[in-house]
C-alpha positions, 0 to 999 in steps of 0.5 A: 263723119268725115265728110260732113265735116269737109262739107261744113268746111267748104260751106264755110271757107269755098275756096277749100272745096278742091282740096276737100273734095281731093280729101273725100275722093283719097278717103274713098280709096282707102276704104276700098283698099281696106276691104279688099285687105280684109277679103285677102284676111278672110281668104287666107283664114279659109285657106288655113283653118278652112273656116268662113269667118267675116272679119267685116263687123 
């Protein structure tokens, strides 16, 4: 959703595109940061309740 709305921004207005691409690459980080959050969620339920639960739904 994110991006098609920076994508019909920079269609728009060209001189946005630097900035929105600078967006779509920080919303990309964070995404991979947040799966990687949840494997260490997922890892710590196993080390506990030696359990396997996906948390990703």
């Amino acid at each position: 959703m994110m991006f098609g709305d920076l994508l019909e921004i920079m269609i728009r207005d060209p001189a946005t595109i630097h900035r929105a691409l600078e967006l779509v690459i920080v919303a990309r980080h964070l995404e991979r940061a947040a799966d990687h959050i949840t494997s260490i969620g997922e890892r710590v339920i196993y080390m506990v309740t030696s359990e396997l639960r996906e948390l990703n739904l």
